[in-house]
C-alpha positions as CSV (number, residue, x, y, z in Angstrom):
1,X,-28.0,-17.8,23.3
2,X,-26.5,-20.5,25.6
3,X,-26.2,-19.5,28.8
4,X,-23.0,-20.5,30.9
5,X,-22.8,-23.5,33.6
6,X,-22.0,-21.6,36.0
7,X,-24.8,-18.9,35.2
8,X,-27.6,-22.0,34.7
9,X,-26.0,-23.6,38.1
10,X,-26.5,-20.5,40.2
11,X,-29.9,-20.1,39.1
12,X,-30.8,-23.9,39.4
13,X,-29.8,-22.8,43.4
14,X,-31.8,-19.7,43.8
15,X,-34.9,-21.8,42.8
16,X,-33.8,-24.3,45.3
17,X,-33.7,-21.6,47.8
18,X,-36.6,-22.9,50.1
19,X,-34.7,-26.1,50.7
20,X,-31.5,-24.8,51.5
21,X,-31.3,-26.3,54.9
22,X,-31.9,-29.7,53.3
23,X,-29.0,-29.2,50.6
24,X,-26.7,-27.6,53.0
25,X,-27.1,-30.2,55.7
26,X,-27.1,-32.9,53.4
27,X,-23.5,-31.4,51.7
28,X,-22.2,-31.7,55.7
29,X,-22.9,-35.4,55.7
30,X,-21.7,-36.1,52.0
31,X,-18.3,-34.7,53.3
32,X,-18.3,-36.5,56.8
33,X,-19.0,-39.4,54.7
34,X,-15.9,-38.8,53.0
35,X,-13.4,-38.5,55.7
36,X,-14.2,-41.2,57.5
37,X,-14.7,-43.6,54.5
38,X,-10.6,-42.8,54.2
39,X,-9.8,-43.4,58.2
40,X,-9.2,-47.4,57.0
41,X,-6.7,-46.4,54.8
42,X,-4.8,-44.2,57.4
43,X,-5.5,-47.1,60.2
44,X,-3.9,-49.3,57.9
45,X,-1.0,-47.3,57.7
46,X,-0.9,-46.6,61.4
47,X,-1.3,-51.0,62.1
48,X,1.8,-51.1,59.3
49,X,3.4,-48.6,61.8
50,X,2.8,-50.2,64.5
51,X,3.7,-54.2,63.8
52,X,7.2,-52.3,62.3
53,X,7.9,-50.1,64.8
54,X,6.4,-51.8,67.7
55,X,7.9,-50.2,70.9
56,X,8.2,-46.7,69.3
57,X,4.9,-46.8,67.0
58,X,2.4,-43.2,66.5
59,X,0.2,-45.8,69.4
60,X,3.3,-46.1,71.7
61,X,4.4,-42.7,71.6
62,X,0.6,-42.2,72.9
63,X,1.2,-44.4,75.7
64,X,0.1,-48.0,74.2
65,X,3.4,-49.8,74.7
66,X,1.3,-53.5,74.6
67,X,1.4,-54.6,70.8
68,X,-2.3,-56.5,71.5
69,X,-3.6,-53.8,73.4
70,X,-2.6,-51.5,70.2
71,X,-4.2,-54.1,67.7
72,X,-7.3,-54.2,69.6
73,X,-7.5,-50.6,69.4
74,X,-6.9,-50.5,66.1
75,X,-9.7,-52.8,65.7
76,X,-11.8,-50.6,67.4
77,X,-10.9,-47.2,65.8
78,X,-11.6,-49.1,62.6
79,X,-15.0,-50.4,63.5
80,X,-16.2,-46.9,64.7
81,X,-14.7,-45.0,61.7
82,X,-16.8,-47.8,59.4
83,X,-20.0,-47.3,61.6
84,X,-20.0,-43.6,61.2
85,X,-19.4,-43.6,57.3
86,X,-22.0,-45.9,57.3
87,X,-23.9,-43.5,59.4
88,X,-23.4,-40.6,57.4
89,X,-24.2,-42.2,54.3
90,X,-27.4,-43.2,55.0
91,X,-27.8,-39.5,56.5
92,X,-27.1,-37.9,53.1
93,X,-28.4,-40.2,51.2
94,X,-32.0,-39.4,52.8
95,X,-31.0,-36.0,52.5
96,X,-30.1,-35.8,48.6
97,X,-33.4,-38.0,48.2
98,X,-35.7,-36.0,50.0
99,X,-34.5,-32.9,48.1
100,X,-34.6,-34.8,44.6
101,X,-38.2,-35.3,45.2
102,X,-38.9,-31.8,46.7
103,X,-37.4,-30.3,44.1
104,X,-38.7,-32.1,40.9
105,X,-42.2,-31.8,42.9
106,X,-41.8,-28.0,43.4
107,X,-39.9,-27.8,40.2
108,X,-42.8,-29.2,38.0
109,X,-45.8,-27.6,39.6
110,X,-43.9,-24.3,39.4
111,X,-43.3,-24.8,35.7
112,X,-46.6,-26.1,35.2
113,X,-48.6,-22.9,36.7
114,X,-46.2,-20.7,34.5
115,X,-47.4,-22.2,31.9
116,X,-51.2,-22.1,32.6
117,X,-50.3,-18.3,33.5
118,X,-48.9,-17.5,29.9
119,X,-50.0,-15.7,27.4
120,X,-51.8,-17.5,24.4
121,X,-49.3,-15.5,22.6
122,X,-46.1,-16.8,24.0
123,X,-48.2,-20.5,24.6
124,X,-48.8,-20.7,20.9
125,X,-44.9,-20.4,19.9
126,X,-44.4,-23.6,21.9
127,X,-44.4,-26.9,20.8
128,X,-46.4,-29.5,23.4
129,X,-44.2,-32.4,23.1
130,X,-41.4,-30.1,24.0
131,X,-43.2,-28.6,26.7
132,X,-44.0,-32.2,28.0
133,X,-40.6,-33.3,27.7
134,X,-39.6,-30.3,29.6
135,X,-41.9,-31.2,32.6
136,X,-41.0,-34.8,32.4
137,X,-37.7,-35.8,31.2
138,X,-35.8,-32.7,31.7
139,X,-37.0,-32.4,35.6
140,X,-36.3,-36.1,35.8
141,X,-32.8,-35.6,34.8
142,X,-32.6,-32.7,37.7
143,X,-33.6,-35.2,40.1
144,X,-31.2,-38.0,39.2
145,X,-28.6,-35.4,39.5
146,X,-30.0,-34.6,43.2
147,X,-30.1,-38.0,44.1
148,X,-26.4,-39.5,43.0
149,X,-24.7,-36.8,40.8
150,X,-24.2,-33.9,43.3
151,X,-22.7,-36.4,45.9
152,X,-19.8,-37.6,43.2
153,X,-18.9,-34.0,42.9
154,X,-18.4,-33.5,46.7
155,X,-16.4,-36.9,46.7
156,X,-13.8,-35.5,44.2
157,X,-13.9,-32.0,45.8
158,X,-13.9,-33.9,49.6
159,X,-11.1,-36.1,49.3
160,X,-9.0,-34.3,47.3
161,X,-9.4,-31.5,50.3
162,X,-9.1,-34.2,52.9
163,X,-6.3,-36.5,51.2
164,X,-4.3,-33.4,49.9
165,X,-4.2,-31.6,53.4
166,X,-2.7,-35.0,55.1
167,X,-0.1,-35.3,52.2
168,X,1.1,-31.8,52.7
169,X,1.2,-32.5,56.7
170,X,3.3,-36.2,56.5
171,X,5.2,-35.6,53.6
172,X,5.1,-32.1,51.7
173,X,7.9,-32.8,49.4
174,X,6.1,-36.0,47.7
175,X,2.5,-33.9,47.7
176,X,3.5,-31.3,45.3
177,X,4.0,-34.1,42.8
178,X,1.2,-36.0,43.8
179,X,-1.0,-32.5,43.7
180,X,0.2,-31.5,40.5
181,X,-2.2,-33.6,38.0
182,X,-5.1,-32.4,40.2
183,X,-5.2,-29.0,38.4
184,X,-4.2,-30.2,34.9
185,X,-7.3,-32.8,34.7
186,X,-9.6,-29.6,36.0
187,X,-8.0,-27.6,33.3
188,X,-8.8,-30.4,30.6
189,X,-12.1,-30.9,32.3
190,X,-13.4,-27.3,31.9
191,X,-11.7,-26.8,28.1
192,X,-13.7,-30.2,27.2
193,X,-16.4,-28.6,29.1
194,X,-16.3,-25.1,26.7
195,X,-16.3,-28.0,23.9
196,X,-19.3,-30.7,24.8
197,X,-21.7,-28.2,26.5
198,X,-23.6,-27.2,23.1
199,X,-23.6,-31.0,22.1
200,X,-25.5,-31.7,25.7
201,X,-28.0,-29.0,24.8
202,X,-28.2,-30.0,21.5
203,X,-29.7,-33.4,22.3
204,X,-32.3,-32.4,25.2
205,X,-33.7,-30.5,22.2
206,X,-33.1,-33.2,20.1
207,X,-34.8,-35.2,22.5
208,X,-38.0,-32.6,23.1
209,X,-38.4,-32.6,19.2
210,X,-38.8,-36.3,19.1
211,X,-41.0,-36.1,22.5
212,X,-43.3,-33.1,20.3
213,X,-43.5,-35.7,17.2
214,X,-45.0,-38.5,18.9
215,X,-47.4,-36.5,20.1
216,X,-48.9,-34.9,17.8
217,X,-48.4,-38.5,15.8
218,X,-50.4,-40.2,18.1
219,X,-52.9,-37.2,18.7
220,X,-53.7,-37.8,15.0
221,X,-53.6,-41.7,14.9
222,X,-57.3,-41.6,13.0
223,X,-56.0,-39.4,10.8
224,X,-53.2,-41.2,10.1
225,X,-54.7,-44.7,9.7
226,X,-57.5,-42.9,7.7
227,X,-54.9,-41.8,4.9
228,X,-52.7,-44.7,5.3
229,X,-50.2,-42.9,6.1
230,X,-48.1,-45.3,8.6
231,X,-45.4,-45.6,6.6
232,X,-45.1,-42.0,6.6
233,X,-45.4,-41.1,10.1
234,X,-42.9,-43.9,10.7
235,X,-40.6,-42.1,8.2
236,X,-40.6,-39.3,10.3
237,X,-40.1,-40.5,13.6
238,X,-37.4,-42.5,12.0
239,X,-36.0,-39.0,11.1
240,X,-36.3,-37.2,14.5
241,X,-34.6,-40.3,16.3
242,X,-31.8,-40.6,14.3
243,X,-31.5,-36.6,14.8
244,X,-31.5,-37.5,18.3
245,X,-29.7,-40.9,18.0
246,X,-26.3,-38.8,16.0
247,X,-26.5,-35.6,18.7
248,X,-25.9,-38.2,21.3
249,X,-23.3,-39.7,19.9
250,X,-21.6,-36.0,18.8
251,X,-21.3,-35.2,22.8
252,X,-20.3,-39.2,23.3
253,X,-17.6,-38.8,21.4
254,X,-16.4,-35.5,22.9
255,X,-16.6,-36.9,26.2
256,X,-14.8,-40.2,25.8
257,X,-11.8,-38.4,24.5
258,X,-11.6,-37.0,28.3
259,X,-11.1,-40.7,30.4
260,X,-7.9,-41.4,28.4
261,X,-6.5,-38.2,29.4
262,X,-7.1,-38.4,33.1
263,X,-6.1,-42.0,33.6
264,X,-2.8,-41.3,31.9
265,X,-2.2,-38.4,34.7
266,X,-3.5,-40.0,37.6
267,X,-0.9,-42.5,36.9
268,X,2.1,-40.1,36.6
269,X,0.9,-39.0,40.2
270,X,0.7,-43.0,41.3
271,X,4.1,-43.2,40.2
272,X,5.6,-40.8,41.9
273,X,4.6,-41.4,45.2
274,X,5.0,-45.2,44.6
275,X,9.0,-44.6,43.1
276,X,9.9,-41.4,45.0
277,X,8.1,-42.1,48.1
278,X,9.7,-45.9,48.4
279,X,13.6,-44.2,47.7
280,X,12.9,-41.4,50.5
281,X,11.7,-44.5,53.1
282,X,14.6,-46.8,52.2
283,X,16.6,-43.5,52.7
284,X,15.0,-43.7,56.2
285,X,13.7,-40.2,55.5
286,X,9.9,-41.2,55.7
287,X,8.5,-43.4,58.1
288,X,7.7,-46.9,56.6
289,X,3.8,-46.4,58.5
290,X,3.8,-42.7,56.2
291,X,4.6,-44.2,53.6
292,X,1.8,-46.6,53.9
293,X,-0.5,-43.9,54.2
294,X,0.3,-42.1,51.1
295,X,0.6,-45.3,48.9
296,X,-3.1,-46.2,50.0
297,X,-4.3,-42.4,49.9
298,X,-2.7,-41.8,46.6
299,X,-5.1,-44.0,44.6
300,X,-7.7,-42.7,46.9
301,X,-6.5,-39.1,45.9
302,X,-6.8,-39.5,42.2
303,X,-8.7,-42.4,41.2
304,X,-11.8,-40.5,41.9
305,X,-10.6,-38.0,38.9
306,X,-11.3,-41.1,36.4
307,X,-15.0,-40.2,36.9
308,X,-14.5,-37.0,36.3
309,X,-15.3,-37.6,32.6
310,X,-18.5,-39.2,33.6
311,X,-19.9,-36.4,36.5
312,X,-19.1,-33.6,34.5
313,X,-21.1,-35.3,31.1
314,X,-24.1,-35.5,34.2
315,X,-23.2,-32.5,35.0
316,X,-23.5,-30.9,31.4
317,X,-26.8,-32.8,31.0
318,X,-28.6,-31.7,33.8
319,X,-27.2,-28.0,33.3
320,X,-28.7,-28.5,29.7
321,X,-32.1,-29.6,31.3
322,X,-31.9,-27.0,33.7
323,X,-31.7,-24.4,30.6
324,X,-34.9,-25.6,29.0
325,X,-36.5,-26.1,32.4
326,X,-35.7,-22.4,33.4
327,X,-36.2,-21.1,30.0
328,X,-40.3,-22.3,30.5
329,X,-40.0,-19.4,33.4
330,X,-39.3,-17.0,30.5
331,X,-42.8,-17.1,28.7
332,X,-44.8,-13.8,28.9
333,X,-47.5,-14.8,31.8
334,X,-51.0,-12.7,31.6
335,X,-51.3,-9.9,33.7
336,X,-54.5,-8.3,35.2
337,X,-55.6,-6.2,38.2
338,X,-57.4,-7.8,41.3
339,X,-60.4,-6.4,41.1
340,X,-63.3,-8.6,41.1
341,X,-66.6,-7.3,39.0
342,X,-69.3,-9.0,38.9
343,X,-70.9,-8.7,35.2
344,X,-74.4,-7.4,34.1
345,X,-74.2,-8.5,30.7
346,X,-73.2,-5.5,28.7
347,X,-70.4,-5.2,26.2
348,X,-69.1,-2.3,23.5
349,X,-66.5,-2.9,21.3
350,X,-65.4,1.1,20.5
351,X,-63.6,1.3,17.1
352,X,-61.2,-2.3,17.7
353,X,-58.9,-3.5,15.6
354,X,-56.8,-6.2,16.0
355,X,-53.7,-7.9,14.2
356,X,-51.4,-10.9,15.2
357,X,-48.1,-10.0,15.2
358,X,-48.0,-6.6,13.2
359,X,-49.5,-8.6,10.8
360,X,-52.3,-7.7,8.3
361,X,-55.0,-6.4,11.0
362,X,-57.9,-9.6,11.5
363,X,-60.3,-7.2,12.7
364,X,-61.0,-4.0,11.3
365,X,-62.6,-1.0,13.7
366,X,-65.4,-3.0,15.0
367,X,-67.8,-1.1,17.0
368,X,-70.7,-2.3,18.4
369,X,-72.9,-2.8,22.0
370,X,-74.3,-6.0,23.5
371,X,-77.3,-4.9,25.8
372,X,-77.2,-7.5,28.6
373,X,-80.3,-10.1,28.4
374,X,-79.7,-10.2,24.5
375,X,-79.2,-13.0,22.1
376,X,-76.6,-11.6,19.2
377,X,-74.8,-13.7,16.5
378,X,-71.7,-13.5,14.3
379,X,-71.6,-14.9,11.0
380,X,-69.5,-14.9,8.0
381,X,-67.0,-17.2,5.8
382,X,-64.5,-18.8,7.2
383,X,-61.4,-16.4,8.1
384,X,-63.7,-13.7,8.3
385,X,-62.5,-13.0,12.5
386,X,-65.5,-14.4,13.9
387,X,-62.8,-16.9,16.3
388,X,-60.2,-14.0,16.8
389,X,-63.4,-11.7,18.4
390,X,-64.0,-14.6,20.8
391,X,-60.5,-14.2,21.7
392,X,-60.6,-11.0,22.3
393,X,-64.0,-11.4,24.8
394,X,-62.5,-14.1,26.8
395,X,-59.3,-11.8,27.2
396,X,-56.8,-14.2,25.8
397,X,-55.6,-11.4,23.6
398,X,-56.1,-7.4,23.8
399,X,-57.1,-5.0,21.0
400,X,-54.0,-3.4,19.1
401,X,-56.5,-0.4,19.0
402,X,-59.6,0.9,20.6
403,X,-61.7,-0.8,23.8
404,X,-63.7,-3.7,24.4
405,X,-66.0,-2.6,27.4
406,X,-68.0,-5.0,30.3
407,X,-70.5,-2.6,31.8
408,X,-68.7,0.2,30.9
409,X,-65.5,-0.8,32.5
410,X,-62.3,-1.7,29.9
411,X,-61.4,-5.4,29.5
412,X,-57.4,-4.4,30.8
413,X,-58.7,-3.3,34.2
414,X,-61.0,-6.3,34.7
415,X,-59.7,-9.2,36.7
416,X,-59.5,-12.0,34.0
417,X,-60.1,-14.5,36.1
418,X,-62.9,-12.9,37.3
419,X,-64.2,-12.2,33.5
420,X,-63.7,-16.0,32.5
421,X,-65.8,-17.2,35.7
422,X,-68.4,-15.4,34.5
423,X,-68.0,-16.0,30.7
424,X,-69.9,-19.8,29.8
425,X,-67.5,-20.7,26.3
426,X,-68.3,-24.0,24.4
427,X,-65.6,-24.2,21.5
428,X,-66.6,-25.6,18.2
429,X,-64.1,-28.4,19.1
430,X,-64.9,-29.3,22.7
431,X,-62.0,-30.7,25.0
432,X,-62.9,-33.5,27.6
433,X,-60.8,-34.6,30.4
434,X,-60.3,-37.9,31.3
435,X,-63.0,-38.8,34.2
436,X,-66.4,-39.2,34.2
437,X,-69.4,-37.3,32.6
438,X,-70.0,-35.9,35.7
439,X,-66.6,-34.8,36.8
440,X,-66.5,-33.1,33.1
441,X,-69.7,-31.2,33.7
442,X,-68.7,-30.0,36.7
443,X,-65.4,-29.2,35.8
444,X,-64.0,-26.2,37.6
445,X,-66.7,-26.0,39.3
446,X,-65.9,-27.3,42.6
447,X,-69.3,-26.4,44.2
448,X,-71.3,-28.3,41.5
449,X,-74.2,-30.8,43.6
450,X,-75.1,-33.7,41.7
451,X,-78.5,-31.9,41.3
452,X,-77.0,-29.1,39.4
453,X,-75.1,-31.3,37.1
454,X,-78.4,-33.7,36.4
455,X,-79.8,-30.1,35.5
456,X,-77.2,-29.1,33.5
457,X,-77.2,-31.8,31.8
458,X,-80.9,-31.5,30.9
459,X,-80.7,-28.0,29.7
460,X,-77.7,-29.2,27.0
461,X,-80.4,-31.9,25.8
462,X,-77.5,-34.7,27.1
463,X,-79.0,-36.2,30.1
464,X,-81.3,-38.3,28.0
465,X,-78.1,-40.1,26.3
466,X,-76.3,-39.8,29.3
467,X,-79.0,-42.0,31.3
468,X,-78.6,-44.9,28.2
469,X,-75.4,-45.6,29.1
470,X,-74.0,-47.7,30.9
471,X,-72.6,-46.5,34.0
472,X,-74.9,-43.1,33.6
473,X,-73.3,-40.1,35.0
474,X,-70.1,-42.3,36.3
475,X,-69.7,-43.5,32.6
476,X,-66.0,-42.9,32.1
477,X,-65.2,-39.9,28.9
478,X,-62.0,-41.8,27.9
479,X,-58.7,-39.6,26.8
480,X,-60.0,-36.7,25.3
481,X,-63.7,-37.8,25.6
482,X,-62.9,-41.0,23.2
483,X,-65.7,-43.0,24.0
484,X,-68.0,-40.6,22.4
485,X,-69.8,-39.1,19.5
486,X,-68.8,-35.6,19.0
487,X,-72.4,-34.6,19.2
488,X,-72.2,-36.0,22.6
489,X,-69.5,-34.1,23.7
490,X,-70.9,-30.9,22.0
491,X,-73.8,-31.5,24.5
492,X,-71.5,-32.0,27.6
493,X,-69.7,-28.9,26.6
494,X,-72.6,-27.0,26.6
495,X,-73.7,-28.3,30.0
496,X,-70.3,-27.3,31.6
497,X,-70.0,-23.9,30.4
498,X,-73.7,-23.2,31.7
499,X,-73.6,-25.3,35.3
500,X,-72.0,-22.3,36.8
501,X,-75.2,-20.1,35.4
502,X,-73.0,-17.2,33.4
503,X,-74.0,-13.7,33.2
504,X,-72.7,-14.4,29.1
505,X,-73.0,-17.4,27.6
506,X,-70.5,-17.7,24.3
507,X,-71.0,-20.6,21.5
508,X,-69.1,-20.9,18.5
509,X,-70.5,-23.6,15.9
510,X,-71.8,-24.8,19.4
511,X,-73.8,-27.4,16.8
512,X,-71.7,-28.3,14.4
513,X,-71.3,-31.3,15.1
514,X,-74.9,-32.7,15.8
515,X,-77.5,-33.7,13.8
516,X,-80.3,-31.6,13.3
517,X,-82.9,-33.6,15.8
518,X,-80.2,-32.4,18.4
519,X,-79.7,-28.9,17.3
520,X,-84.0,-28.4,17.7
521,X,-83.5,-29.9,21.1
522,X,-80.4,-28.0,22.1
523,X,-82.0,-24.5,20.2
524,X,-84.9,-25.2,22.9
525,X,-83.0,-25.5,25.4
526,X,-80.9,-22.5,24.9
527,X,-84.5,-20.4,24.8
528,X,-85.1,-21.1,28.0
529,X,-81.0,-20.8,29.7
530,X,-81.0,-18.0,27.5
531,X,-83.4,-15.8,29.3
532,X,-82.0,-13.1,31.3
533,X,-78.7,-13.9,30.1
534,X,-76.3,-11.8,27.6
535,X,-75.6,-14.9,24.6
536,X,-73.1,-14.5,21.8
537,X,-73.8,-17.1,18.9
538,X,-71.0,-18.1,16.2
539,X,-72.7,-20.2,13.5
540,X,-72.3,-21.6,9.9
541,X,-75.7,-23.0,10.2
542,X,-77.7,-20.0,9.8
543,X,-80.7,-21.8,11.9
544,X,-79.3,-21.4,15.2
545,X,-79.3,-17.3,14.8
546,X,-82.9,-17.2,13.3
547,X,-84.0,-15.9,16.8
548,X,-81.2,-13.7,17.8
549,X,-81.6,-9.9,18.5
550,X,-79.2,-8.6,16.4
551,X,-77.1,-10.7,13.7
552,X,-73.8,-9.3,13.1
553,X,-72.3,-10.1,9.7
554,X,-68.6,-10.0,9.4
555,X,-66.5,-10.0,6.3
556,X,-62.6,-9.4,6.7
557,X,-62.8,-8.2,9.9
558,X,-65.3,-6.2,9.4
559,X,-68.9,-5.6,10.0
560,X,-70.9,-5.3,6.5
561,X,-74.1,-5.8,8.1
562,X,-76.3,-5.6,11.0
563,X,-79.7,-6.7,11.8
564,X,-82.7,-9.1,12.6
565,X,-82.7,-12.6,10.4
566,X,-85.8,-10.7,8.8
567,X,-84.5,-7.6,8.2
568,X,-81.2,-8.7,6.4
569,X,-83.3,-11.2,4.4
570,X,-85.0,-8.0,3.0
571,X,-81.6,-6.1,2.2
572,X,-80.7,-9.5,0.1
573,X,-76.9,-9.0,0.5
574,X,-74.3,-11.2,2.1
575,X,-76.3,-12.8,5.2
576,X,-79.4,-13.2,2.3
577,X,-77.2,-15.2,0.2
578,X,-75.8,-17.1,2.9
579,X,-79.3,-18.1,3.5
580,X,-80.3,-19.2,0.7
581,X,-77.1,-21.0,-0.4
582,X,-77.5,-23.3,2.4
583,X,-81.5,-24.0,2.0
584,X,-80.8,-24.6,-1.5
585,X,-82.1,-21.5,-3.4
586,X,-80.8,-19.4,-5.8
587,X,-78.4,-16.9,-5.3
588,X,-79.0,-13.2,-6.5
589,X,-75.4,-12.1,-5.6
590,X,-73.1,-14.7,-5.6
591,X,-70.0,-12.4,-5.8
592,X,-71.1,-11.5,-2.2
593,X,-70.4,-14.3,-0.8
594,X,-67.4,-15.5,-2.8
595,X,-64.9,-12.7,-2.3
């Protein structure tokens, strides 16, 4: 549901709270700006006044009787009412500035932690690109507004205060006509508003759809150029930026409809100052200086209203990136206690189930113990929850029924931070950052030595390869390790999650993408950082869980069977088969496996 201007505007303040000095000071100096960029007009008036009048001009009366002597300080008033606009403007121009930046800073990194503190729940509903467009376009929006578009609106709110109170004090019967259009354009402006403020919305979204196409287009180029597919993805794109391309020119087309309107009342208020104004001076009822004044003022009164149209289309741009921007503040964040535990190794899964959603449960009443020190593994087909229970250790979701226990104490009253420092995870799909091998090894690890990297490195079987490059441990990754192999990256993956020497180290298909001289070299190493140390093993390949303590064997979320590689080779049911379908032997129970 769209929330309203004034509703996204208020909040858009109380997350600028912490620089309120800097926008309050810097609204003081938009407004001086504004009075004394309209002195010239009223010295003008008063110089008309005085070469008419001479003897008994506003300057004589003050006791100025020489016409020079009044020029001159004319001159003067004129040069220091041009020296302090000047003055102020820079003021608040620093000002808006320094709180654009502040703000888009503060704004950005706020976002940006919410985000890293959501749930994977509430993450997973999101679409990246629009998340990026968010924290990029959106909050560069807010910070154009901060830097030009908040000091338009104080220019049409300051001058019509300043221009309307000296029309009501020289000449109150011509200001009512002259005030007159002021309220009718607000009126238009704010039913126009009612009417453009969905279209506005409409095309940040628009805009964050296109922003979540390319990436994901260009996150898949091989993909793409693999299938030929071009011409497709091009298709697409074509798609989302005409989408984007006709909701811009939807709210265009509102918002031009609002200049015409404006520029046809601002002129009925010209007109009467210019025609009633001139009959009440030739009536010698207004001074010809006054009049002066007003007819200089009255442009200066209304013209400003012509940009109306333009500030409040800003205005309903930035209020729409504001929505998006605050609606990032909405995710579901994770929540845990304090507590800090320090982890022996041991882990019971008592009767847990789990389902995404209220959806068809994923896993099914597991229950099981990890004694700390042992080597266990999880196998099964594809689907069977092997990933989902790696969730659930790492804490990203909960059980929808029963416990998942660290030494004895339940995952929901365990510091998840805490937990994940202590947890050593290598993904089947292993995500570098851009940097050097190094920098990626000792990633979030900030107390990493080059010596523990080097030994890292060794105990993921990488540092040999890593020593053949070029540039050794400096060798730059590229985006998203680019630069190499996925068996490579397997390896640094391996050496990152076990640099900061876990109590539990957890793979899944930590090999799957190495050849087999690589898995005997990495299965080596993980014997020897495996000692004293709680490891959980996903695999396909049935080799790397030959030595494990216990092999769990799920199948629907569910454990089927339990035991050493020898002992479920004797029962010759689902782990059996599995076995002997990938070394090539016959099966005796096919169905087992193909359920």
């Amino acid at each position: 549901m769209k929330k309203p201007l004034a509703s996204s505007f208020l909040q858009l303040l109380f997350y600028m709270r912490p620089f309120r000095r800097i926008y309050i000071s810097a609204t003081l100096y938009s407004f001086l700006n504004k009075l004394f960029d309209l002195m010239p007009e009223i010295l003008l008036g008063i110089a008309v006044n005085t070469v008419v009048a001479r003897d008994e001009s506003w300057l004589a009366n003050l006791g100025f009787h020489d016409l020079k002597v009044q020029l001159v300080l004319l001159a003067l008033m004129t040069m220091v009412a041009y020296g302090l606009e000047s003055l102020f403007e820079y003021l608040f121009s620093i000002r808006w500035w320094s709180l654009a930046q502040l703000v888009q800073h503060n704004f950005r990194m706020q976002a940006f932690e919410h985000v890293q503190k959501s749930t994977i729940t509430s993450f997973s509903k999101q679409k990246t690109g629009n998340l990026l467009a968010i924290l990029n376009d959106d909050i560069n929006q807010l910070e154009r507004f901060l830097e030009e578009g908040i000091d338009k609106i104080i220019e049409v709110i300051g001058t019509t205060i300043f221009v309307g109170s000296i029309f009501f004090f020289l000449a109150p019967q011509i200001a009512l006509f002259v005030i007159i259009p002021i309220p009718i354009i607000i009126y238009a402006t704010f039913k126009f508003q009612k009417k453009i403020s969905p279209y506005y919305l409409n095309v940040r979204e628009k805009a964050g759809f296109v922003s979540a196409f390319l990436s994901n287009s260009l996150l898949g180029l091989l993909t793409t150029k693999s299938l030929v597919a071009e011409q497709l993805e091009k298709k697409k794109l074509e798609k989302a930026s005409n989408d984007y391309k006709e909701a811009n020119f939807n709210a265009i087309r509102w918002g031009a409809l609002l200049v015409p309107v404006i520029r046809f009342v601002i002129l009925s208020g010209m007109l009467v100052t210019l025609i009633y104004g001139g009959k009440l001076t030739i009536d010698q009822k207004l001074d010809v200086g006054v009049y002066s004044i007003l007819i200089f003022l009255t442009q200066r009164l209304l013209w400003p209203f012509t940009e109306v149209a333009d500030i409040m289309i800003n205005f309903q741009r930035v209020m729409a990136s504001t929505q998006r921007l605050l609606s990032i503040f909405n995710l579901a964040t994770e929540a845990s206690p304090d507590n800090m535990v320090t982890l022996q190794g041991k882990i019971t899964f008592s009767d847990v189930s789990f389902s995404y959603q209220n959806q068809s449960p994923i896993l099914r009443n597991l229950s099981f113990v990890i004694q700390p020190g042992h080597r266990v593994a999880f196998v099964g087909a594809t689907g069977a929850g092997k990933s989902t229970l790696l969730h659930l250790l790492l804490g990203f979701y909960f059980p929808t029924a029963g416990q998942i226990l660290f030494d004895d104490k339940e995952i929901r009253d365990i510091s998840l931070s805490s937990l994940r420092e202590q947890l050593g995870f290598v993904s089947q799909d292993p995500y570098l950052f851009e940097g050097t091998i190094a920098e990626n090894i000792g990633y979030g690890y900030s107390e990493a030595t080059p010596e523990q990297i080097i030994e890292a490195a060794k105990n993921a079987a990488a540092h040999d390869f890593i020593m053949q490059l070029p540039e050794g441990y400096d060798t730059l990754v590229g985006e998203r390790g680019q630069n190499l192999s996925g068996g490579q990256k397997q390896r640094l993956a391996i050496a990152r999650a076990i640099i900061r020497d876990p109590a539990i180290l957890i793979l899944d298909e930590a090999t799957s993408s190495v050849d087999n001289a690589t898995e005997l070299a990495i299965q080596k190493s993980l014997s020897k950082i495996g000692q004293e140390r709680t490891m959980i093993l996903i695999a396909h390949r049935l080799s790397m869980v030959k030595q494990a303590d216990v092999i769990f064997v799920l199948k629907k979320g569910a454990i089927v069977e339990q035991g050493t590689h020898e002992e479920l080779i004797i029962q010759d049911r689902v782990y059996a088969n599995l076995w002997k379908l990938q070394n090539g032997e016959s099966l005796t129970h096919p169905e087992l496996i193909m359920e």
